[in-house]
C-alpha angles and dihedrals in degrees: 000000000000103000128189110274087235085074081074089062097052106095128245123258105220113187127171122238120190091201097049084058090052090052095048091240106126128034105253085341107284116131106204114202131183126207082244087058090047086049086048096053099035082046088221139052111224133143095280089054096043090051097049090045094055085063088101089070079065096051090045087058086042100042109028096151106032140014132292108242109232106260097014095109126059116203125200151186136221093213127060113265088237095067124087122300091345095096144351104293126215 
């Protein structure tokens, strides 16, 4: 899949998993994923992907000095995540 060279620009969202460490998946436990990686898994790059992939401008704020833990963090919506852009929709 051919992506937009601006993809290159967007910044990595590193997190620590513990698990991950145990399992030998991840060097020292950090996952490392790129918003190419978020368009190649999702198999598309719209608004709602582009939104849940920007909350690592929040876990920067949260977390200047270390890394966020997987699964450490709960983000929600005001709105249900039927309606509109708010979530995938069926």
């Amino acid at each position: 899949m051919k992506l937009p060279a601006f993809f290159d620009d967007i910044p990595i969202l590193r997190i620590r998993d513990p698990l991950a460490e145990t399992l030998g998946c991840a060097e020292g436990g950090i996952l490392q994923y790129s918003y190419a990686d978020v368009v190649r898994l999702t198999d598309h790059s719209c608004p709602r992907v582009a939104a849940a992939y920007l909350t690592w401008r929040a876990l920067h704020a949260l977390y200047p000095d270390s890394l966020p833990q997987r699964g450490g963090v709960r983000v929600e919506h005001r709105d249900d995540a039927r309606l509109g852009s708010t979530g995938v929709e069926r």
